[in-house]
C-alpha positions in Angstrom: 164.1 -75.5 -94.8 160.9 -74.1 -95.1 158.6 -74.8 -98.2 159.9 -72.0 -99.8 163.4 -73.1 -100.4 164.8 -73.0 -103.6 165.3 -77.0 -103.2 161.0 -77.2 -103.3 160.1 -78.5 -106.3 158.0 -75.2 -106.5 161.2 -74.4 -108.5 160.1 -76.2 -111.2 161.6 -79.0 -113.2 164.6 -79.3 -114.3 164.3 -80.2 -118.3 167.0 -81.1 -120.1 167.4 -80.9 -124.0 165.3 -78.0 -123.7 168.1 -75.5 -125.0 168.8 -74.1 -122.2 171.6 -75.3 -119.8 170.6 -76.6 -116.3 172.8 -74.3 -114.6 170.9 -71.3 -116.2 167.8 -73.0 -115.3 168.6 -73.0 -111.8 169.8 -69.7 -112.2 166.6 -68.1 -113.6 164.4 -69.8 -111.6 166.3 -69.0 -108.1 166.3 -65.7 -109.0 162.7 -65.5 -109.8 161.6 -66.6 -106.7 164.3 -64.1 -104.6 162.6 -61.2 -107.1 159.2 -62.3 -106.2 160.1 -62.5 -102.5 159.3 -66.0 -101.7 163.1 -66.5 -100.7 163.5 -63.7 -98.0 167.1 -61.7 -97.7 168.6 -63.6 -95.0 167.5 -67.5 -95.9 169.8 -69.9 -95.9 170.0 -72.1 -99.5 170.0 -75.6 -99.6 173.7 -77.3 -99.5 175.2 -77.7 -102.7 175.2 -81.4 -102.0 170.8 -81.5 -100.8 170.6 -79.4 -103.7 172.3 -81.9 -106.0 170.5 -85.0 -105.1 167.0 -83.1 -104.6 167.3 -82.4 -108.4 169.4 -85.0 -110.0 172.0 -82.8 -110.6 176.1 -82.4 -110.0 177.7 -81.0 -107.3 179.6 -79.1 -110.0 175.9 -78.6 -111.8 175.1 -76.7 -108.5 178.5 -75.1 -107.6 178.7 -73.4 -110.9 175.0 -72.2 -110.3 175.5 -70.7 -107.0 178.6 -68.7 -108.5 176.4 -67.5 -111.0 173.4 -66.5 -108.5 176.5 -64.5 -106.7 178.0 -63.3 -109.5 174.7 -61.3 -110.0 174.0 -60.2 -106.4 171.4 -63.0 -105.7 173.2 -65.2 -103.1 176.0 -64.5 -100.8 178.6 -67.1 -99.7 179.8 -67.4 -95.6 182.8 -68.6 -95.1 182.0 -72.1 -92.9 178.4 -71.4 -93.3 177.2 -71.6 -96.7 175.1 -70.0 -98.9 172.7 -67.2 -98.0 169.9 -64.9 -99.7 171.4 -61.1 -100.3 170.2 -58.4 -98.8 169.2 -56.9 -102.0 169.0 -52.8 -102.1 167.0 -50.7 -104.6 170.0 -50.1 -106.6 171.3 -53.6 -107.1 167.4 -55.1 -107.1 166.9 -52.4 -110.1 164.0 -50.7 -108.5 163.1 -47.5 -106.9 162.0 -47.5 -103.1 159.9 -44.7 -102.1 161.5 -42.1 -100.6 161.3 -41.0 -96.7 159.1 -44.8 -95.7 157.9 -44.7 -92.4 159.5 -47.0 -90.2 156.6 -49.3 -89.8 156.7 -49.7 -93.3 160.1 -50.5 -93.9 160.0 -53.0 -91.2 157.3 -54.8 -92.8 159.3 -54.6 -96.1 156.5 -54.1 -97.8 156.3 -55.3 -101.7 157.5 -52.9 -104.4 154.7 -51.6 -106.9 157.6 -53.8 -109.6 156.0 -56.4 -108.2 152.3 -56.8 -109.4 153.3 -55.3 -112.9 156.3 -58.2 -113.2 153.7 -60.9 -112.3 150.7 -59.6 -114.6 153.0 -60.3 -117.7 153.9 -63.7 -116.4 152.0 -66.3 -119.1 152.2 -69.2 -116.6 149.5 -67.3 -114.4 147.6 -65.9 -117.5 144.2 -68.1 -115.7 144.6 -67.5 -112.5 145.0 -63.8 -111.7 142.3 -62.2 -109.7 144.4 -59.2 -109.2 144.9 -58.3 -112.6 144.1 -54.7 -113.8 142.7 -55.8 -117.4 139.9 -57.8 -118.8 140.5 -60.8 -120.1 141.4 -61.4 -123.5 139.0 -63.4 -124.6 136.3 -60.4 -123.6 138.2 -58.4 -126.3 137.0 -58.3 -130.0 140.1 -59.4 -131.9 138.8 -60.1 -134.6 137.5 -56.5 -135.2 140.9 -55.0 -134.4 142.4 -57.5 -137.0 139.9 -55.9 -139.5 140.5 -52.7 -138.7 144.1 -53.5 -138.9 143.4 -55.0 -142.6 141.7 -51.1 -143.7 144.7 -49.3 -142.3 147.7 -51.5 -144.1 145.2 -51.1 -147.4 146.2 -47.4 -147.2 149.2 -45.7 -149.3 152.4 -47.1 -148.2 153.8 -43.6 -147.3 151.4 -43.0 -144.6 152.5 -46.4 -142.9 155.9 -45.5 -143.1 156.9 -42.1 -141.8 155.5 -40.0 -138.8 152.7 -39.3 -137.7 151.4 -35.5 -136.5 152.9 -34.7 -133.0 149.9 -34.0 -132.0 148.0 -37.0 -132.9 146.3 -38.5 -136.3 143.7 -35.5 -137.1 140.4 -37.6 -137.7 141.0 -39.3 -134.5 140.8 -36.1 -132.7 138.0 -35.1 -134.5 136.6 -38.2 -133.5 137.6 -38.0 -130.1 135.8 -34.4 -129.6 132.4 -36.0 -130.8 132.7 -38.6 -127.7 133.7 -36.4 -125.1 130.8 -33.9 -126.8 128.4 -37.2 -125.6 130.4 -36.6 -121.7 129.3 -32.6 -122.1 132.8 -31.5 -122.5 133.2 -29.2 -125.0 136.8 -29.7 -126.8 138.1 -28.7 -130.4 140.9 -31.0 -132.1 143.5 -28.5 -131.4 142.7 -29.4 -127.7 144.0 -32.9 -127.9 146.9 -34.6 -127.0 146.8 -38.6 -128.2 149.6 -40.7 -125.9 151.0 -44.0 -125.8 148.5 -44.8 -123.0 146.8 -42.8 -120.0 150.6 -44.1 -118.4 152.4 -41.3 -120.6 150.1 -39.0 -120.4 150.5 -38.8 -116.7 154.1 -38.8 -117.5 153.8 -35.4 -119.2 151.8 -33.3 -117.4 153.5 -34.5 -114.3 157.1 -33.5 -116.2 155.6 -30.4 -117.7 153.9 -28.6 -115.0 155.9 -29.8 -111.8 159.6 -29.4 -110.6 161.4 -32.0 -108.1 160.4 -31.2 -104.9 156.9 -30.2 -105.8 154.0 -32.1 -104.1 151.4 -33.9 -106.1 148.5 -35.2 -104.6 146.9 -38.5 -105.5 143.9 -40.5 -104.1 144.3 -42.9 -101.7 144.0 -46.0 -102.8 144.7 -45.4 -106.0 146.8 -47.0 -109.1 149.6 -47.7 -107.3 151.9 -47.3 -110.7 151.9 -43.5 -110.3 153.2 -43.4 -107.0 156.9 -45.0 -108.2 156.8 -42.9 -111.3 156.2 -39.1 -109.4 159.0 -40.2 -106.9 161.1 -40.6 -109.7 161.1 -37.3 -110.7 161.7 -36.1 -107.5 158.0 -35.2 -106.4 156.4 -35.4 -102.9 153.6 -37.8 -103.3 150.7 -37.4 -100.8 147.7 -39.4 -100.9 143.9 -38.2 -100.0 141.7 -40.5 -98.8 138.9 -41.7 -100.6 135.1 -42.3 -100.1 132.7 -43.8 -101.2 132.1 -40.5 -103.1 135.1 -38.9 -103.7 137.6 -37.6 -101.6 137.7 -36.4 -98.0 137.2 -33.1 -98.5 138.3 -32.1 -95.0 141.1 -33.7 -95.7 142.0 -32.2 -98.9 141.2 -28.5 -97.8 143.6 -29.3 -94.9 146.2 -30.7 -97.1 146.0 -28.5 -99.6 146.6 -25.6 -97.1 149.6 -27.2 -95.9 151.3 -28.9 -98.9 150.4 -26.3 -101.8 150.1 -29.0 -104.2 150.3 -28.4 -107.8 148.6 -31.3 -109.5 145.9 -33.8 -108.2 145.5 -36.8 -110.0 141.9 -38.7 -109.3 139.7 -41.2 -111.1 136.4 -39.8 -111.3 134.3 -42.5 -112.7 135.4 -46.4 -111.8 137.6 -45.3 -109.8 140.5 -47.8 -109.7 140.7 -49.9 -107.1 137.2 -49.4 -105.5 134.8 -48.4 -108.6 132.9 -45.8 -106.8 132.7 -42.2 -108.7 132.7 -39.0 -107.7 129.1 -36.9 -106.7 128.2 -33.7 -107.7 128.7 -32.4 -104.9 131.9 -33.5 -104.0 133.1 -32.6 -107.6 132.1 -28.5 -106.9 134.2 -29.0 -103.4 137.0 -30.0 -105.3 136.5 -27.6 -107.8 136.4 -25.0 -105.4 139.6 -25.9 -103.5 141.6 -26.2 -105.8 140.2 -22.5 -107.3 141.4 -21.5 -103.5 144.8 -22.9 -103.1 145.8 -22.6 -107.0 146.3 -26.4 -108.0 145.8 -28.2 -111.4 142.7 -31.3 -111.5 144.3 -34.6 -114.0 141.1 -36.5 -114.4 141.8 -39.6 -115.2 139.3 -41.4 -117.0 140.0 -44.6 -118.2 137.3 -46.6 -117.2 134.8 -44.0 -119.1 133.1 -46.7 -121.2 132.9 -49.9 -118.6 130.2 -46.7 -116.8 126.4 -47.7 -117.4 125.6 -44.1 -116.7 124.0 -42.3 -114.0 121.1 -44.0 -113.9 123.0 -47.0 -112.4 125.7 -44.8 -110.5 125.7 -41.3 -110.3 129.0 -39.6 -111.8 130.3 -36.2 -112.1 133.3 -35.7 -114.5 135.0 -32.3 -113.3 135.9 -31.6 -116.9 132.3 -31.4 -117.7 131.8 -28.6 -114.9 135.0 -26.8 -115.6 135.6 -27.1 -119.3 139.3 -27.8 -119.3 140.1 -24.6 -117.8 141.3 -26.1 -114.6 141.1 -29.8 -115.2 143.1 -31.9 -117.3 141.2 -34.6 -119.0 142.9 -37.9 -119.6 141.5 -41.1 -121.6 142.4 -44.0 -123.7 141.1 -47.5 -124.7 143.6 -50.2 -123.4 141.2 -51.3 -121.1 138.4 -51.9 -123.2 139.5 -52.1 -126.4 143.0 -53.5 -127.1 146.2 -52.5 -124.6 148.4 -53.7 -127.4 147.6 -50.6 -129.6 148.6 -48.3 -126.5 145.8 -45.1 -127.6 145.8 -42.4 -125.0 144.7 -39.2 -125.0 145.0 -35.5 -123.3 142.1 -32.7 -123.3 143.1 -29.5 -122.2 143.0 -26.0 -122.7 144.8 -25.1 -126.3 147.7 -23.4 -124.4 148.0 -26.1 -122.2 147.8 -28.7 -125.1 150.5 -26.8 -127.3 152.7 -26.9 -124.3 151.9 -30.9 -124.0 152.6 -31.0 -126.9 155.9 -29.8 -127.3 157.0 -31.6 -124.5 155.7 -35.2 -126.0 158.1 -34.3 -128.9 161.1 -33.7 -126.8 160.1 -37.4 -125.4 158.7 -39.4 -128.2 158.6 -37.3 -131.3 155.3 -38.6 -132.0 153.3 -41.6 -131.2 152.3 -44.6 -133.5 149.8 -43.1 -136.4 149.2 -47.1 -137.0 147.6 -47.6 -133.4 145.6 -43.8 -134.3 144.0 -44.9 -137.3 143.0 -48.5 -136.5 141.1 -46.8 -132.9 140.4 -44.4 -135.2 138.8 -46.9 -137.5 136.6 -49.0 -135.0 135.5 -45.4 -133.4 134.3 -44.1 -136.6 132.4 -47.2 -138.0 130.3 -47.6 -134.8 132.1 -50.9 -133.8 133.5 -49.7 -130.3 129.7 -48.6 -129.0 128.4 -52.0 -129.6 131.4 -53.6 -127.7 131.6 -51.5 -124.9 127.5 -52.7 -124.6 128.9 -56.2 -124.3 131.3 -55.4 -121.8 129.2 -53.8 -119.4 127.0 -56.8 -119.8 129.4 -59.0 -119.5 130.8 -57.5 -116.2 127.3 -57.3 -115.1 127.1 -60.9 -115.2 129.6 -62.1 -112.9 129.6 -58.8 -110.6 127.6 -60.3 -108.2 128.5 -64.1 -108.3 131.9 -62.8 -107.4 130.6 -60.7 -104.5 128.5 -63.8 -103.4 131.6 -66.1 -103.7 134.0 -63.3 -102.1 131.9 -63.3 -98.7 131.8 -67.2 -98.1 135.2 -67.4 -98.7 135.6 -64.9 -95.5 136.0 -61.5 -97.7 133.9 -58.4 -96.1 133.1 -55.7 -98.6 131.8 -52.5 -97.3 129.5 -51.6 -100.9 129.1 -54.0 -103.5 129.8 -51.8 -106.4 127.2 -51.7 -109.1 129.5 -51.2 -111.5 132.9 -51.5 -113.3 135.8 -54.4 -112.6 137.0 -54.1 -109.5 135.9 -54.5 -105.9 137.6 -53.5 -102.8 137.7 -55.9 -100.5 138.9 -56.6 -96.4 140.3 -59.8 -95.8 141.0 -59.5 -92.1 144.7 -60.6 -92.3 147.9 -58.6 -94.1 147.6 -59.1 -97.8 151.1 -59.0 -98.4 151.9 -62.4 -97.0 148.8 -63.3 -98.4 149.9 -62.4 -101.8 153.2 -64.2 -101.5 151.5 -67.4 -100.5 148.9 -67.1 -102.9 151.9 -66.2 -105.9 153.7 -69.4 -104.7 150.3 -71.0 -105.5 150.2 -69.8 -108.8 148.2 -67.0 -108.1 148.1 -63.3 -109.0 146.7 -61.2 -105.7 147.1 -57.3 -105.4 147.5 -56.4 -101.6 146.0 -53.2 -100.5 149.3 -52.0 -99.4 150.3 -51.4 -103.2 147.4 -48.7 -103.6 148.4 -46.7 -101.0 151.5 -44.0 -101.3 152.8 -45.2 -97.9 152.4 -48.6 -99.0 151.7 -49.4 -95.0 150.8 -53.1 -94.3 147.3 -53.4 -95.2 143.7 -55.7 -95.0 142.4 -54.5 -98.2 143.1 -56.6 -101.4 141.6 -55.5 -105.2 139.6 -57.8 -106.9 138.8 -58.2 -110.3 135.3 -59.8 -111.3 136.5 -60.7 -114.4 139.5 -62.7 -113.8 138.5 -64.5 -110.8 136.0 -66.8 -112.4 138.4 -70.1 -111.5 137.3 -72.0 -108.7 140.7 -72.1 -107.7 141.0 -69.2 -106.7 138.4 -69.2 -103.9 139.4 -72.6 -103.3 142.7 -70.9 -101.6 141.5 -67.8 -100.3 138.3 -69.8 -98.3 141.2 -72.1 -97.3 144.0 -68.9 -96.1 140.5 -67.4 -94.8 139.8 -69.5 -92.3 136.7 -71.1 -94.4 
């Protein structure tokens, strides 16, 4: 057996007294690694008998266990053979493969996008994840969300208890039209649109202005939980490859002419997972295009306030140019305030927001007023300014110890990014393999192949500054490298 067999003691320890029986511990923990992928359809599990005495367990211990593991469409038995990983489809895996893979794809089996979100909620690997999409949470002001938690449950009971406007709590919109006032957008309260997150936000305007079989365009990379969530509602995802300051725009007018898009989703500041932004320039030529072939711009802007401003990298936000009357304008603060409280936002034109509007009702009803007011709260009293300060500082910090410690473990970058979390990064080898060695090691790595809507076997890898600070990880990736 190879050392990932289920009979490793990368399995973990079997405890006993812990309230759990050791059958459903072998159970979970099996299963874990077959979801994670370090057990491959195919492999052959350990006899019940090597099993047994590798884990000072029973025969019937491990019988009952592989029953169990069968039971649930984990492990196959052969007659005279054994016992044997399943070939686990989408269905009976409970995830969603993208539709029409090319071949090369499929025989790489590439890993599902499931697969970085499962592992990001994982506690075990809450210190070791340099592929993490959030800052960590010790860079977040808790206490002043607690406060501002303390003002809001000081208010009339009847306000904490029923619903909130379908639209969003009224003083946060008001509040959110003086910051995107700062951006040189011009939008009235009646323009917004709050959402649990920039993730259902996406979710509407996708659902309200496309019909299965529609294409939407995305970049390419991009945030690779998008691509899983269009194909699901029956969209044509097609990605546009991205520069270092914007998109190819040779690429898009030709795609564009072909495909007839109707949306085109794209990070114009920080964009995730490169942090480059968009140039004037390139913003017009978008602009333009999509003025030509008669599709919709969603600007995702979630980084907004990790940006130092254009004196450190020059930015152009689409919304600013258009005023909302082609471009949808899509914000929040789960990245650098609290993801907990789940505060999204929509700016669009009043139409288009009424319409948004409606259909967030038929989904949600409304969204938490709670989670409003407390954002609401630290906006308002000044709080958030100061602690975005911090965070760019902070980020600034480590920015380029990172890039220094990247390259001598054998990373190439093509631009060190002078701002935001993430660099974009070419190890030399496949990250997918990569990632499933590195996972087995405790590590959380996000291969290149996720960003990408082909998901094609990739070099590239994401990197977050902020959450690869342990020597650990550059410990493995010098050693994987070849360093």
């Amino acid at each position: 057996m190879t050392n990932t067999s289920p009979g490793n003691p990368a399995i973990g320890l079997l405890t006993r007294g812990s309230g759990e029986t050791l059958i459903d511990q072998i159970v979970r923990s099996v299963a874990s690694r077959i979801d994670d992928k370090l057990l491959r359809s195919g492999a052959r599990m350990p006899s019940i008998r090597q099993f047994a005495a590798t884990h000072g367990v029973s025969c019937f211990t491990v019988v009952a266990s592989y029953d169990k593991l069968v039971a649930r469409g984990y492990v196959e038995s052969r007659r005279g053979a054994g016992f044997f990983v399943r070939e686990r489809s989408p269905l009976n895996a409970g995830e969603r493969s993208m539709p029409d893979a090319p071949p090369a794809a499929l025989e790489a089996k590439p890993l599902d996008v499931v697969w970085l979100i499962r592992n990001m909620f994982r506690p075990a690997q809450s210190q070791r994840v340099p592929g993490s999409g959030v800052l960590p949470s010790e860079w977040l002001d808790g206490p002043m969300i607690a406060n501002a938690l303390r003002a809001v449950s000081r208010q009339s009971g009847a306000l904490l208890v029923n619903y909130g406007l379908p639209q969003g709590f009224l003083p946060l919109r008001q509040q959110l039209q003086l910051k995107l006032a700062e951006l040189e957008i011009d939008a009235a309260p009646e323009q917004f649109v709050t959402t649990v997150g920039v993730t259902q936000a996406l979710d509407l305007v996708a659902r309200e202005f496309t019909r299965p079989g529609d294409t939407i365009f995305v970049d390419d990379p991009a945030w690779f939980l998008m691509f899983g969530a269009f194909a699901a509602m029956g969209l044509k995802v097609v990605g546009i490859a991205r520069l270092a300051d914007g998109p190819d725009i040779a690429q898009l007018a030709a795609m564009a002419a072909l495909h007839r898009p109707k949306l085109y989703v794209i990070n114009s500041v920080l964009h995730n997972p490169t942090s480059t932004s968009l140039s004037a320039a390139k913003a017009f030529q978008v602009l333009r295009l999509a003025e030509e072939h008669g599709f919709t711009i969603v600007e995702d802007d979630i980084y907004c306030d990790l940006h130092p401003g254009s004196a450190v990298q020059p930015a152009t936000r689409m919304a600013a140019l258009d005023q909302l009357k082609r471009v949808i304008y899509l914000g929040g603060f789960s990245k650098s305030l609290a993801a907990n409280l789940r505060v999204g936002f929509i700016a669009t034109s009043p139409e288009w927001a009424q319409r948004l509007c409606d259909r967030k009702m038929l989904a949600t009803l409304t969204t938490s007023d709670i989670g409003e007011r407390v954002v609401y709260k630290v906006l308002s009293e000044g709080l958030y300014r100061k602690h975005a300060d911090r965070l760019r500082g902070r980020l600034d910090a480590v920015r380029a110890r990172t890039v220094r410690q990247m390259e001598k473990a054998g990373l190439s970058i093509d631009t060190a990014p002078p701002a935001g979390m993430f660099v974009w990064t070419d190890t030399g080898i496949d990250t997918i393999p990569l990632a499933e060695r590195a996972l087995a090691a405790g590590l959380l790595l996000a291969p290149g192949a996720l960003f990408s809507p082909s998901q094609l076997p990739s070099t590239r890898m994401r990197i977050n500054v902020a959450t690869a600070q342990e020597p650990g990880v550059w410990e493995f990736l010098a050693r994987e490298l070849g360093r």
